[in-house]
The first five atom37 places (N, CA, C, CB, O) and aatype in JSON, in Angstrom:
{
  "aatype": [20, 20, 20, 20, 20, 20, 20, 20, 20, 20, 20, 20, 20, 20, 20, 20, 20, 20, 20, 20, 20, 20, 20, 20, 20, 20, 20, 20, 20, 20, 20, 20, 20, 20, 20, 20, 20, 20, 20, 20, 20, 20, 20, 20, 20, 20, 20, 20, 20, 20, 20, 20, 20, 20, 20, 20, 20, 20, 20, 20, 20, 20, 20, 20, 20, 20, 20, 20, 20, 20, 20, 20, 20, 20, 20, 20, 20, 20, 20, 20, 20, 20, 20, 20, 20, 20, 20, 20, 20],
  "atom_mask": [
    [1, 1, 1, 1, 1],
    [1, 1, 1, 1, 1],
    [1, 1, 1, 1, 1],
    [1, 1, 1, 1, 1],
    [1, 1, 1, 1, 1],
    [1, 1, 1, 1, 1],
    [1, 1, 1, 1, 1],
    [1, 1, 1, 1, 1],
    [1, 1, 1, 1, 1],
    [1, 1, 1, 1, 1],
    [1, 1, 1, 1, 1],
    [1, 1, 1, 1, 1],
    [1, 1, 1, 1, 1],
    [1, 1, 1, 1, 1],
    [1, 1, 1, 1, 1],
    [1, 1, 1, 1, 1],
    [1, 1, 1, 1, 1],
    [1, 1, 1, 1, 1],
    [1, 1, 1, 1, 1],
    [1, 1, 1, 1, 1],
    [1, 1, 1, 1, 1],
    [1, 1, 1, 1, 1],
    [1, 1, 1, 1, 1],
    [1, 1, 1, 1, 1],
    [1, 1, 1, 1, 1],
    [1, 1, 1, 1, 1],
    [1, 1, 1, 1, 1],
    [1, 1, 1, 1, 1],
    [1, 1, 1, 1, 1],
    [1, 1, 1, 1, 1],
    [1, 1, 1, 1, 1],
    [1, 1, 1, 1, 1],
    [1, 1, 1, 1, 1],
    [1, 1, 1, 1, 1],
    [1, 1, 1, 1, 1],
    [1, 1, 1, 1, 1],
    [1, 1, 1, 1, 1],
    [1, 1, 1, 1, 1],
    [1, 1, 1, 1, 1],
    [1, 1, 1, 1, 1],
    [1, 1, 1, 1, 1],
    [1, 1, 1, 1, 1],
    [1, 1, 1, 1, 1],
    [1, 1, 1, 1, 1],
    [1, 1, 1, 1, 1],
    [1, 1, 1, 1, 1],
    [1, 1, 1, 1, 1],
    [1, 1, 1, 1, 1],
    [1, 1, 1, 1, 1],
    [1, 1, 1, 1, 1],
    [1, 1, 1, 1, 1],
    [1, 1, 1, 1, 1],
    [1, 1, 1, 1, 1],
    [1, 1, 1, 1, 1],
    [1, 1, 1, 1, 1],
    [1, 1, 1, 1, 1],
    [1, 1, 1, 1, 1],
    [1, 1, 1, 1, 1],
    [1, 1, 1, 1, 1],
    [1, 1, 1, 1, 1],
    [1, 1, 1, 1, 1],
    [1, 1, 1, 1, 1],
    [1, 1, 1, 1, 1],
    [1, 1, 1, 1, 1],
    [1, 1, 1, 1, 1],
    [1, 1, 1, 1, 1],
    [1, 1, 1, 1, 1],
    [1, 1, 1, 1, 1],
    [1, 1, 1, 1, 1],
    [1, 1, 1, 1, 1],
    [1, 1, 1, 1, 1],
    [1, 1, 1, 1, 1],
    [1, 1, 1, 1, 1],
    [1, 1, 1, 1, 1],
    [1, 1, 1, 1, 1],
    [1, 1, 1, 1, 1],
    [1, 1, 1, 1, 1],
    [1, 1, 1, 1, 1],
    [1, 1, 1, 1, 1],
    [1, 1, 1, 1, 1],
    [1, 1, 1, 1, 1],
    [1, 1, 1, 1, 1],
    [1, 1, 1, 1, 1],
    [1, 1, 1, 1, 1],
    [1, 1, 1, 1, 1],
    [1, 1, 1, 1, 1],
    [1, 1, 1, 1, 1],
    [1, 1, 1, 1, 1],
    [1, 1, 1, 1, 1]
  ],
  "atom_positions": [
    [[30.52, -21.02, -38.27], [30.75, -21.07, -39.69], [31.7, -22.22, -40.06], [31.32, -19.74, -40.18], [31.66, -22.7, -41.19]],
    [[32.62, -22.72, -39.04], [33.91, -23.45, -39.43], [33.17, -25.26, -38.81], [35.73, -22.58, -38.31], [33.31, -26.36, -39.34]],
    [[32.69, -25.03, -38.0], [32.36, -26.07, -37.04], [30.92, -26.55, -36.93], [32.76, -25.62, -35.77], [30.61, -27.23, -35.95]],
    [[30.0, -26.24, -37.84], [28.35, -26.32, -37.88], [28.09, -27.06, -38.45], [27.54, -25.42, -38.3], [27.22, -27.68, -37.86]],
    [[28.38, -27.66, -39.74], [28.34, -29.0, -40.51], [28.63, -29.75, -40.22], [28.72, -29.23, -41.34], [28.53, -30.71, -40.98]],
    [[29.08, -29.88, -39.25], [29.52, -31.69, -38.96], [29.02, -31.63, -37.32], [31.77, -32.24, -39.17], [28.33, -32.52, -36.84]],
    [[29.55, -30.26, -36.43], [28.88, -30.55, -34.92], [28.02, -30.12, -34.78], [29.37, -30.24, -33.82], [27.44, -30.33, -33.72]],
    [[27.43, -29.28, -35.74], [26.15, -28.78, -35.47], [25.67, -27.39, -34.89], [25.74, -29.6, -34.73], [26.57, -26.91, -34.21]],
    [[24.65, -26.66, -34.93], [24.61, -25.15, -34.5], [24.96, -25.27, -33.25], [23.29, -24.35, -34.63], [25.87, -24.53, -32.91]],
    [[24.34, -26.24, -32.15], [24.55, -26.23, -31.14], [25.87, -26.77, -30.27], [23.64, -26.6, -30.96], [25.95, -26.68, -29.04]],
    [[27.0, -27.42, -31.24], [28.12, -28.17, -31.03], [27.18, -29.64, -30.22], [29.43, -27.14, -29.98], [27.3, -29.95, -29.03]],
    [[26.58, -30.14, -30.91], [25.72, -31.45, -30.43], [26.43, -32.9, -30.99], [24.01, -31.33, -31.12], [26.35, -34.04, -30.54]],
    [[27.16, -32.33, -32.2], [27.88, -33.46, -33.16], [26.34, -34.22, -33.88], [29.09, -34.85, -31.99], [26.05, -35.39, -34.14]],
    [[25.65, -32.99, -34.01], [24.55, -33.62, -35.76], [24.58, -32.68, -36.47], [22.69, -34.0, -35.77], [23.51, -32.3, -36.94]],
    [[25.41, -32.2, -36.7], [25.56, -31.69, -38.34], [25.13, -32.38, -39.48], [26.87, -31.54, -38.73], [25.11, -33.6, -39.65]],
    [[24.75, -31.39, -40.32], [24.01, -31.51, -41.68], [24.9, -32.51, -42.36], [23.83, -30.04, -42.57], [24.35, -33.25, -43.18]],
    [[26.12, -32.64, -42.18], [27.43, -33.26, -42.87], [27.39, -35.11, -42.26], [29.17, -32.17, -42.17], [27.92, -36.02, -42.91]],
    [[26.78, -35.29, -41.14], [27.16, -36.3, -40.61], [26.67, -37.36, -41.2], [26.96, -36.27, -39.46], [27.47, -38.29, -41.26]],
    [[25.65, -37.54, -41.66], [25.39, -39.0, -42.32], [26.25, -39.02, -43.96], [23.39, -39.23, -42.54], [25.88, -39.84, -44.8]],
    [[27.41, -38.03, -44.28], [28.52, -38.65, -45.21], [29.45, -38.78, -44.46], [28.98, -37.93, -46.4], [30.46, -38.99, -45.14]],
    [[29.8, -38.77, -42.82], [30.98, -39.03, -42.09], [31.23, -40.51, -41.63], [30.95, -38.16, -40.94], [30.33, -40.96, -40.92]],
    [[32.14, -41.25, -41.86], [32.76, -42.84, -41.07], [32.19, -42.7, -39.7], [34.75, -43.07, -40.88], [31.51, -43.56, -39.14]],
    [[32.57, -41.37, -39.11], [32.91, -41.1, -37.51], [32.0, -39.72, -36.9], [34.79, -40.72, -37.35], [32.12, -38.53, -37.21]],
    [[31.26, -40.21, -36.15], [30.07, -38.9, -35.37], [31.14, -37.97, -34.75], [28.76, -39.58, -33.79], [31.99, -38.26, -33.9]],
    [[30.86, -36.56, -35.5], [31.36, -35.37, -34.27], [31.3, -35.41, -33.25], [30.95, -34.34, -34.15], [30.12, -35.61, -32.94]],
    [[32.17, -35.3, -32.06], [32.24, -34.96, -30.88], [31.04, -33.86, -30.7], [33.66, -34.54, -30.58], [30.65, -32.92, -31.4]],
    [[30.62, -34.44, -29.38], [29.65, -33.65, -29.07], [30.77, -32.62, -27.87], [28.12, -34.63, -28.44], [31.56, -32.94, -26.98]],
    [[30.2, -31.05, -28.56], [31.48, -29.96, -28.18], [30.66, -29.63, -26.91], [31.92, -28.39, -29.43], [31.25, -28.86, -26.15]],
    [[29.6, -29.99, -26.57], [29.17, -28.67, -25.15], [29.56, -30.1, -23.76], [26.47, -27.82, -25.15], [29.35, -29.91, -22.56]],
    [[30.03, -31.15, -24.23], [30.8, -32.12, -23.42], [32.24, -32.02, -23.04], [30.73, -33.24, -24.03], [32.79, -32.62, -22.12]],
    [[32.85, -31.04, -24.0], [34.37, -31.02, -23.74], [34.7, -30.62, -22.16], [35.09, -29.89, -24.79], [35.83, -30.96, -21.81]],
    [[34.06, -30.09, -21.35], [34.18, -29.27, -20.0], [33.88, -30.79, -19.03], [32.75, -27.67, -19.79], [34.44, -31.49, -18.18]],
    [[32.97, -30.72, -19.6], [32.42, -32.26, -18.33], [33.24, -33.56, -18.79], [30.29, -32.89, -18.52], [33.26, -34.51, -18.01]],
    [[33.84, -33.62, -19.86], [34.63, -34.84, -19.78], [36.16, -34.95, -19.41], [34.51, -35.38, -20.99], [36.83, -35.92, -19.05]],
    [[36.47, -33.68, -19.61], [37.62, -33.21, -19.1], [37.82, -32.64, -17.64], [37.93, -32.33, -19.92], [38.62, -31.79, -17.23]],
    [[36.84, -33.38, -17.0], [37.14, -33.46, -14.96], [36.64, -31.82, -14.79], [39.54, -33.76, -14.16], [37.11, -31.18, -13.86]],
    [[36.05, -31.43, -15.36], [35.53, -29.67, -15.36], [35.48, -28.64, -15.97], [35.89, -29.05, -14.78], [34.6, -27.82, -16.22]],
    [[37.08, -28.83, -16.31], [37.55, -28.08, -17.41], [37.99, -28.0, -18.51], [38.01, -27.72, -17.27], [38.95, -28.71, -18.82]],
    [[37.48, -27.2, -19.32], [37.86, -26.71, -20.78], [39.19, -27.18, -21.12], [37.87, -25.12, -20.93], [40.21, -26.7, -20.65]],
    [[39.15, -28.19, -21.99], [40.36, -28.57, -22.01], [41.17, -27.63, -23.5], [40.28, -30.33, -22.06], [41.85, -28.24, -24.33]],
    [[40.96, -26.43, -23.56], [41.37, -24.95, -24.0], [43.09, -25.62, -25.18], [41.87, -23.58, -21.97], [43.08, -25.3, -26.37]],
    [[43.87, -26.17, -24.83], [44.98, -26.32, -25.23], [45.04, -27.42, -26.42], [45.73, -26.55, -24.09], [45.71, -27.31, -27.45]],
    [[44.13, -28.6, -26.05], [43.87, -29.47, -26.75], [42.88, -29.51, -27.8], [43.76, -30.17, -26.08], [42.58, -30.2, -28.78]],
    [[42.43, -28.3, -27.07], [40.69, -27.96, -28.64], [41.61, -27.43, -29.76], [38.94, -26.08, -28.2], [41.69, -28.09, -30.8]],
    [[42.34, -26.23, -29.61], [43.13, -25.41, -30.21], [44.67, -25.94, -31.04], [43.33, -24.5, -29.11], [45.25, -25.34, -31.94]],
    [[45.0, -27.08, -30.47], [45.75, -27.98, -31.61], [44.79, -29.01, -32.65], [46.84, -29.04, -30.74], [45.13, -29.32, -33.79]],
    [[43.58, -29.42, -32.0], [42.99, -30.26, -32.9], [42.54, -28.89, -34.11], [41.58, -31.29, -32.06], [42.86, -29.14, -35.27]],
    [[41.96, -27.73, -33.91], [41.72, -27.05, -34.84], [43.05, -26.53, -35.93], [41.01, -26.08, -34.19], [42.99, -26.2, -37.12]],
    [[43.8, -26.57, -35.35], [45.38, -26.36, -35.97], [45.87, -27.75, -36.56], [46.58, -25.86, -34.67], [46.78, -27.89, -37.38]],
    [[45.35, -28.42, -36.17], [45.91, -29.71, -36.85], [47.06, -30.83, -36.43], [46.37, -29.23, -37.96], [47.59, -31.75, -37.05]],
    [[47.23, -30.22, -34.75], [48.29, -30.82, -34.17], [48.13, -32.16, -33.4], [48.8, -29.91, -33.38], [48.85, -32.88, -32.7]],
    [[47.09, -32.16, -33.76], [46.54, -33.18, -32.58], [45.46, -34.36, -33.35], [45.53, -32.11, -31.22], [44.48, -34.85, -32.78]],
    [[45.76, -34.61, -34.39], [45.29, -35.54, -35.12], [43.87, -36.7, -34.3], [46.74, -36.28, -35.52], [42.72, -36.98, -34.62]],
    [[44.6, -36.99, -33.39], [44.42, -38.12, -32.71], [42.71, -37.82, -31.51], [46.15, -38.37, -31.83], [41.91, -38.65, -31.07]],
    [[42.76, -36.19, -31.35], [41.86, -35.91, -30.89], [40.44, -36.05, -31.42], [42.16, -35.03, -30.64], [39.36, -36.36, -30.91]],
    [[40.79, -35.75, -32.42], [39.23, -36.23, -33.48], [39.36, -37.92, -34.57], [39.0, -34.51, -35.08], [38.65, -38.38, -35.46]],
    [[40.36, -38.3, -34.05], [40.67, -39.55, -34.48], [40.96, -39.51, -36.05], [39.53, -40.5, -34.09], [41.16, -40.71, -36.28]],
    [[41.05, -39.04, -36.9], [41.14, -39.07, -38.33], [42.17, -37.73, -39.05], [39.48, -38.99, -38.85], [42.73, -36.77, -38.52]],
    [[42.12, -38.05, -40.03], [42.46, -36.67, -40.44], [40.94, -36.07, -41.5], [44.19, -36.79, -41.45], [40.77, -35.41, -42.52]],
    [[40.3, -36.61, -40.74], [38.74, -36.49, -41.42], [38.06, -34.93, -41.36], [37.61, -37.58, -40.47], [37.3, -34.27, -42.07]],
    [[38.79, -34.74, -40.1], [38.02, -33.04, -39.26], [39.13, -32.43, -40.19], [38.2, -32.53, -36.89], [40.32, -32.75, -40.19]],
    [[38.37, -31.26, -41.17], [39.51, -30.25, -41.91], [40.78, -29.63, -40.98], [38.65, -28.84, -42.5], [40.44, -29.18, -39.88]],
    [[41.55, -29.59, -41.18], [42.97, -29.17, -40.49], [42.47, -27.52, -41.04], [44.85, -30.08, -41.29], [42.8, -27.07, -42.14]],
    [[41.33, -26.55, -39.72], [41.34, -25.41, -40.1], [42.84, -24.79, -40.16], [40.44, -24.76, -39.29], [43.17, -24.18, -41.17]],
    [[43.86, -24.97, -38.94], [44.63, -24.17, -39.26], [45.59, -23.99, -40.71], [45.18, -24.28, -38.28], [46.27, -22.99, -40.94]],
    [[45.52, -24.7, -41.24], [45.87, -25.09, -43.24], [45.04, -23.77, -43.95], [44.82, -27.14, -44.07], [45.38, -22.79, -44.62]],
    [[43.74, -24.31, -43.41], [42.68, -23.34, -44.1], [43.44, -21.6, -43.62], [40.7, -23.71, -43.24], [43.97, -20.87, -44.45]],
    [[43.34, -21.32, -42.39], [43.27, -19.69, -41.86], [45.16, -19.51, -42.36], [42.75, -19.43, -39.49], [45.54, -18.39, -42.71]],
    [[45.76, -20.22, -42.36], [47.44, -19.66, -43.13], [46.93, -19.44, -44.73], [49.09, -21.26, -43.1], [47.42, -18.46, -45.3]],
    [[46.31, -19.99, -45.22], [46.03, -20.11, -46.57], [45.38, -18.35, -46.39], [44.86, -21.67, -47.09], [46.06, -17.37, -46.71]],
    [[44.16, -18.28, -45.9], [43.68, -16.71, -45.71], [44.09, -15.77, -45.42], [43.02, -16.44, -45.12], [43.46, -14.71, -45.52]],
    [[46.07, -15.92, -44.67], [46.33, -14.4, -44.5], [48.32, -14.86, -44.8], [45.63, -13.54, -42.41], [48.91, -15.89, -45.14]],
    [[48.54, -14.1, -44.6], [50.1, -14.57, -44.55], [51.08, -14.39, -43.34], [50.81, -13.86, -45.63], [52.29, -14.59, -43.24]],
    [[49.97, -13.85, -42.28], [50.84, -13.53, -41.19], [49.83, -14.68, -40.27], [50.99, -11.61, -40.68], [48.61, -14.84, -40.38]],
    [[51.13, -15.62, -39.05], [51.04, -16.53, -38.47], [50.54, -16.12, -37.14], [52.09, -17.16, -38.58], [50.07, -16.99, -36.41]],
    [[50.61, -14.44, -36.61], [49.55, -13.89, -35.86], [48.29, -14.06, -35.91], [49.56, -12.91, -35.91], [47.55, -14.52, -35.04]],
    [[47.91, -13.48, -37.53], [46.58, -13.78, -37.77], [45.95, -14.97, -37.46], [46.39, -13.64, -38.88], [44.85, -15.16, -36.94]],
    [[47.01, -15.97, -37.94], [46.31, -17.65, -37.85], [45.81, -18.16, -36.36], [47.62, -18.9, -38.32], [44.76, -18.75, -36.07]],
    [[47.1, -17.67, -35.39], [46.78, -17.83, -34.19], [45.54, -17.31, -33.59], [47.69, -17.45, -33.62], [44.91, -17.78, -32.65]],
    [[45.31, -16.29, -34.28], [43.99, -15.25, -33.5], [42.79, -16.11, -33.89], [43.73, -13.35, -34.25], [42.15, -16.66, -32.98]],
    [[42.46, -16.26, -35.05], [42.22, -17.04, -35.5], [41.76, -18.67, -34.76], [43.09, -16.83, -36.19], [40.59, -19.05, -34.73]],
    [[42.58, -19.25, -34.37], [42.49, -20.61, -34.02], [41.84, -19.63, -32.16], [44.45, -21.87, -34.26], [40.83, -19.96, -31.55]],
    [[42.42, -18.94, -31.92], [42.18, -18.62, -30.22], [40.85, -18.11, -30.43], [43.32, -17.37, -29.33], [40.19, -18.2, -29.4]],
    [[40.2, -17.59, -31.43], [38.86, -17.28, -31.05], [37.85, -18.24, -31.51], [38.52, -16.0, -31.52], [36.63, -18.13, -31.32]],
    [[38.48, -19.23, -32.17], [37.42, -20.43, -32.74], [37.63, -20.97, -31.18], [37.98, -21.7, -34.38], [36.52, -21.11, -30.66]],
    [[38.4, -21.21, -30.53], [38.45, -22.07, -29.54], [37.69, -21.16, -28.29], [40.03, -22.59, -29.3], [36.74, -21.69, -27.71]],
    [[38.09, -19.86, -27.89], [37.08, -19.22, -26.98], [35.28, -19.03, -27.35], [37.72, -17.78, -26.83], [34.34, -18.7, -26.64]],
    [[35.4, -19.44, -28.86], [33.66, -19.52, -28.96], [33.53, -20.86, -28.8], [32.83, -19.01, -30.44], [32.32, -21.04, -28.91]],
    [[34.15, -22.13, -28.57], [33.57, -23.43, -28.25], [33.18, -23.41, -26.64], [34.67, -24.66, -28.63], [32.67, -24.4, -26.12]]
  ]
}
């Protein structure tokens, strides 16, 4: 729901969104194989939080975690939140 417009159903990076983007989505079912095997789990989960700017190169990719504080008021929630967007990539 958060991540399909721009990477696509399959995390392929062709989302419906991409021909209004500067910059092609990361293709997400690569994050394991480019990262020497593994899930690089720590670094997905700040770029969705917004900490990590630099991972998606822009501030182009929505800063979900802005979005999920905006939806609840407790910073548990947000976390749960960011940890299960990142265990479904």
């Amino acid at each position: 729901a958060y991540c399909a417009s721009c990477h696509g159903l399959q995390g392929l990076g062709n989302g419906p969104a991409v021909p209004a983007l500067k910059k092609t989505p990361s293709n997400l079912t690569l994050l394991t194989k480019n990262n020497g095997g593994k899930f690089p789990a720590l670094k997905v989960a700040n770029s969705i939080q917004g900490d990590n700017i630099a991972a998606h190169g822009s501030t182009d990719m929505p800063v979900w975690g802005d979005v999920f504080r905006s939806m609840s008021r407790s910073e548990a929630e947000t976390r749960m939140r960011i940890n299960n967007l990142t265990k479904y990539i």
